[in-house]
N, C-alpha and C positions, 0 to 999 in steps of 0.2 A: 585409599578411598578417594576418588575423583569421578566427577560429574554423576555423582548416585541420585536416582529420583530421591523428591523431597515429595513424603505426603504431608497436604498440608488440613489443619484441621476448622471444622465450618462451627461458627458460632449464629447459636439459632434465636437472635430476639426478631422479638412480635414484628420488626418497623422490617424485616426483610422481605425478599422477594422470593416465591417458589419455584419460580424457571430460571431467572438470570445462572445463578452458578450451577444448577443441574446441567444447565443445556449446555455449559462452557464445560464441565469436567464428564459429560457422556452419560451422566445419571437420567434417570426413570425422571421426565418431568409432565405435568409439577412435582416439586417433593412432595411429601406428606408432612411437611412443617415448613415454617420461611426458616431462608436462609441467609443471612444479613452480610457475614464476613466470612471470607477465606485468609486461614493467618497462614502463611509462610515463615517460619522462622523459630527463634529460640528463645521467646517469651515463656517464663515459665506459668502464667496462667494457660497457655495454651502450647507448647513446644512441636513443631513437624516434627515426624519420626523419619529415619534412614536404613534403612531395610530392618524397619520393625524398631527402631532405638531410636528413646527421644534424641533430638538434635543438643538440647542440652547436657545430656547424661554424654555425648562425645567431647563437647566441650570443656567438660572438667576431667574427661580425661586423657586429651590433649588438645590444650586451648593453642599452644605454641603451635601446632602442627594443624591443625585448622585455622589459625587467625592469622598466623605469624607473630612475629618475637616484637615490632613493632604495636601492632594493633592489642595484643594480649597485654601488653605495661599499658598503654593507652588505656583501654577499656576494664582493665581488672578480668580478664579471660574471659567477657560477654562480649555478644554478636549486640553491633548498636545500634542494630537497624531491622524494622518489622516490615515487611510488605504481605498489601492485604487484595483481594478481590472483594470489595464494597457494591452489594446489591439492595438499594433503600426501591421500596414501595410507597412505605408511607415516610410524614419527617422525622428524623433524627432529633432527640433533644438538643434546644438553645445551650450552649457549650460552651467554654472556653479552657486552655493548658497553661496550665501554670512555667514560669520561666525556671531555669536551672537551681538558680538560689532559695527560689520560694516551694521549690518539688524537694531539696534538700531537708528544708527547713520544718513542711509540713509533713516528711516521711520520717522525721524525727521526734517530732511534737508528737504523732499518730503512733508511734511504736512505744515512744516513754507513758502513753497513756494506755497501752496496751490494747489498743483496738486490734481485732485480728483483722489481716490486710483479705481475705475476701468478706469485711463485714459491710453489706450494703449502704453503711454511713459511713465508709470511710472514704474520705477525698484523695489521699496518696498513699496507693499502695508499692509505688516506688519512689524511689529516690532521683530520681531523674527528669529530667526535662522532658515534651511531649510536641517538640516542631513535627506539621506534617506537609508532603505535596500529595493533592488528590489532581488523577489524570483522568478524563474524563474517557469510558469506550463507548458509552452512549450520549445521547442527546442528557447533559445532567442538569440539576436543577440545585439552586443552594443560597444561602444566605450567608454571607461572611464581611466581617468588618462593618465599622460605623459609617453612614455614608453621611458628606458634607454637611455639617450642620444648618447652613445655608438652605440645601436643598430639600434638607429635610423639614424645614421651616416651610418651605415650600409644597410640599407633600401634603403636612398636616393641615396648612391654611386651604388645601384646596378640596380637601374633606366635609370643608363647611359644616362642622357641627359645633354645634354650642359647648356643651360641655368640655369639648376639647381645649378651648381656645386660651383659659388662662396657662396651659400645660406647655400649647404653642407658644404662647409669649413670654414663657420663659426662657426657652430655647430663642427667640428670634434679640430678648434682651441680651444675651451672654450667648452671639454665635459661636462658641469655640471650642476646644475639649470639655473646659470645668464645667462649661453649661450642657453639655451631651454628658456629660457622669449625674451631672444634678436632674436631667428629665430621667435619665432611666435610673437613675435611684427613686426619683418618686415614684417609677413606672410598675415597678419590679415589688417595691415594698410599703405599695396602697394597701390601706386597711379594706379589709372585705366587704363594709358598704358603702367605702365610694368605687372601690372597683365594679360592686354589684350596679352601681350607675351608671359609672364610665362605659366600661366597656360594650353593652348591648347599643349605645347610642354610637360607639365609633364603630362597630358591625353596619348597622343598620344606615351609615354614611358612605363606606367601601360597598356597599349594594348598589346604593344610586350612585356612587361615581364611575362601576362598572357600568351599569343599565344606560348611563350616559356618556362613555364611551371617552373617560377623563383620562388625564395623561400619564396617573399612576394607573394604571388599568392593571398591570401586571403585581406590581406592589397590594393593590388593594383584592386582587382574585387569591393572593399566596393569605392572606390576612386572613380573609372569608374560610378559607382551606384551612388552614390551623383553628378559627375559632369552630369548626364541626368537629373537629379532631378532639380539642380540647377547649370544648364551654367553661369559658370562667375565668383560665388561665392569662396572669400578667406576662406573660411571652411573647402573644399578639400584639399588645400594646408595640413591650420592645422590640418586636419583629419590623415595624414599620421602621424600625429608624436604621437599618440596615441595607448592604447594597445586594440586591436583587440581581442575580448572576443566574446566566443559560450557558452551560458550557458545551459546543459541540466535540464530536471526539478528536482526540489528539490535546485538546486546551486542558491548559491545567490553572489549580491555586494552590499558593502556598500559606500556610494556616499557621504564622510565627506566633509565641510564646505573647499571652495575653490578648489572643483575637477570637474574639464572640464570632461565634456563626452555627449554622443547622444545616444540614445537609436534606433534601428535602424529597428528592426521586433522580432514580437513574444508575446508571452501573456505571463503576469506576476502577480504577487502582491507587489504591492508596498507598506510597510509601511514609514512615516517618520513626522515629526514634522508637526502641524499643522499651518502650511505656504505656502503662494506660491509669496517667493520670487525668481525669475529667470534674471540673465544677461545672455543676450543670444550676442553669435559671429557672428551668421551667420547661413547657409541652412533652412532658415524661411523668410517670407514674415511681420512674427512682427517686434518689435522693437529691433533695436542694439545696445548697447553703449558701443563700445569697449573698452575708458577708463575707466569707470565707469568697467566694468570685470575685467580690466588688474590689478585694485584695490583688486580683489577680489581671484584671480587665486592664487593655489599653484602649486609651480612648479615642487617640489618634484617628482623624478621622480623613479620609479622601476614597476615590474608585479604589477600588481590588484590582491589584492588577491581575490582567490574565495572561497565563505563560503559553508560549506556544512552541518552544524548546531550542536549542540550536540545531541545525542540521549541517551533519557534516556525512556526505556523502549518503549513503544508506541508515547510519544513525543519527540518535535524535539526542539531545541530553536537555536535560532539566536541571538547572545550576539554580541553589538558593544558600543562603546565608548558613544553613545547618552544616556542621560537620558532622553529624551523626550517618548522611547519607545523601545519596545521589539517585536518581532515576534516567536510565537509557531505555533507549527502545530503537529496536533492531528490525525496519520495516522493509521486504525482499516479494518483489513480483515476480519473479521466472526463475529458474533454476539457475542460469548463468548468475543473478545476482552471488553477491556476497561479503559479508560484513563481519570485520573485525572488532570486537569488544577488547579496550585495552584491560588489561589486571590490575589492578589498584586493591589489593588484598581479596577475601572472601566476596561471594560469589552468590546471589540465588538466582537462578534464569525463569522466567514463569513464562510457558508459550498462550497466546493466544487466540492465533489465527494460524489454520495451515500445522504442518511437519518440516520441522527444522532439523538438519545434522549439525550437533556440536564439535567441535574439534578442539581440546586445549592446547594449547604449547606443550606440553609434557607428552602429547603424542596420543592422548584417550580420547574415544569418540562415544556417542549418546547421539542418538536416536529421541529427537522430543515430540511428543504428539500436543495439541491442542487440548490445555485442562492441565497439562503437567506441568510438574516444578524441577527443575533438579540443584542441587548445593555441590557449589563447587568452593574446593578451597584454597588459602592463597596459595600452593604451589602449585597449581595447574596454571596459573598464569595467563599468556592473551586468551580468547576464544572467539573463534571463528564460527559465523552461525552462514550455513548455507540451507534452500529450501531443497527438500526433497521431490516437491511434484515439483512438474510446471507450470505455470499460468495458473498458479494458488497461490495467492499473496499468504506469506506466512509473516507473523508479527511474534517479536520473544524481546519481553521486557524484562531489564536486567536492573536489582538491586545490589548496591555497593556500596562503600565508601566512596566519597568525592573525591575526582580524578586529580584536582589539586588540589594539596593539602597545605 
């Protein structure tokens, strides 16, 4: 088995889009439902099949022969990496993933107390850590990390509203971490009639400082947006103290273990460990457990940085702190182009732009159209993506393990 298409399977919450992955995978658009995520891969909430057979059901019965002898002791015979096609319309809940130890820890807590792991209160349904990088293919939009306490002091004073101001002064007394965990703990876990105060007067201040054309303009319109979304909700609040990110395509962010953020519109790819653990704060209709988050939040505050990959010749790589995974991408203008992907073990190629021929080291080719995935395993080794028309920019982004290990 080498380079077999991978189908991959679409998860349909309310916040997705009806055309983004129709129109990418050749379906009927709009759908007749949103479509939020395309999973690629061997999550068993969700597993690709290969010509008809979950991608996991191969797995156990030859991890060695799919992973190799390396990555199968490493990994315990699972794939440790998810890649998704992310189509948000509206935003994503306020978020954060717990780090290795604390996913350990609360996947153990949750199964000695017997929660079944698809029970909507339950926080970890695995055992493992949840680092992600989202790449962005469209114009995206997103909230991630604490932005400078400093400037966030700065934000909230130029709101000019009253009630706000003792909230502000607490932040500007204690500009630092402790004092950013101390406003959004009071933020998050206001009793309901001072929120029912608070918050219509810090609405009704993001009006006028758009209407008057102030210099959080962007910050204060994304505010306005979540509180039609979600009247009432202490999210808004914490939403203000967050860094306010426009990613054009090709920019990415990486989303490390303990970093609050909401994903809010736009089409993406998301690679990141093959997990879905999530504590969510709020702008969701799921489950909240605020302290069970406030365990897991960094508070570390500065810009997000935004990636915009290495490039080396025709490829592009996405290097972050995760060993769980790496992202490439393989971007070719005319037919004469063409681009070697090194093997660093298993394999998922997902095309997105244009028809690409694959070619592995071991001599198999594949044919990939725009919408497909195909799973390759580690003995097919390099792969060489050439475009099949001409003067058709074809793009084929590649999930791995990191190139150095």
């Amino acid at each position: 088995m080498t380079l077999e298409l991978l189908r991959g399977t679409v998860r349909p919450y309310a916040w997705g889009s009806r055309t983004a992955i129709a129109e990418l995978t050749g379906n009927p658009s709009p759908a007749p439902h949103p479509e939020a995520e395309l999973w690629f891969g061997a999550h068993p909430a969700s597993p690709s099949t290969v010509d008809g057979t979950a991608l996991t059901e191969l797995l156990e019965l030859d991890a060695h022969g799919h992973l190799g002898t390396r990555i199968t002791e490493r990994w315990a015979g699972r794939l440790p990496f998810l890649i998704k096609v992310l189509a948000a319309d509206e935003p994503l809940s306020l978020q954060a993933h717990p780090s290795a130890g604390l996913a350990a820890e609360g996947y153990a807590r949750e199964e000695a107390a017997g929660i079944p792991r698809d029970a909507p209160e339950r926080n970890y349904p695995d055992p493992t850590a949840k680092p992600e990088l989202l790449c962005a293919l469209s114009e995206f939009h997103a909230l991630a990390g604490f932005r400078g306490p400093r400037r966030s002091t700065e934000l909230l004073r130029a709101l000019d509203c009253e009630p706000l101001r003792p909230y502000t002064e607490l932040l500007a007394g204690q500009p630092d971490e402790d004092g950013l965990r101390a406003l959004f703990t009071t933020f998050v876990t206001l009793p309901s009639s001072a929120l029912e105060q608070l918050l219509p007067a810090v609405v009704d201040a993001c009006v006028r400082h758009v209407r008057e054309r102030g210099e959080f303009d962007l910050e204060c319109r994304t505010a306005l947006e979540l509180a039609e979304r979600y009247p009432g909700d202490a999210g808004i609040l914490a939403a203000l103290l967050l860094n306010r990110l426009v990613l054009q395509p090709g920019e990415a962010i990486h989303i490390a273990a303990g970093n609050l953020h909401a994903y809010l519109r736009g089409t993406a790819i998301e690679i990141l460990a093959a997990s879905d653990n999530v504590l969510r704060c709020g702008l969701t209709p799921k489950h909240v457990d605020v302290p069970e988050l406030l365990r897991v939040l960094d508070f570390a505050a500065d810009e997000m940085p935004v990636l915009k990959g290495e490039q080396h010749g025709a490829v592009r790589r996405y290097q972050t702190s995760a060993e769980e995974f790496e992202l490439t991408v393989a971007e070719l203008d005319g037919a004469a182009a063409r681009a070697v992907l090194t093997a660093c073990g298993p394999q998922i190629l997902l095309c997105t732009e244009g028809t690409a021929l694959l070619r592995a080291a071991s001599g198999h080719e594949r044919v990939l159209s725009k919408g497909e995935a195909v799973w390759s395993p580690a003995k097919d080794g390099d792969i060489s993506v050439t475009p099949v028309e001409e003067n058709i920019r074809t793009t084929v982004y590649r999930a791995s393990l990191p190139s150095v290990q």
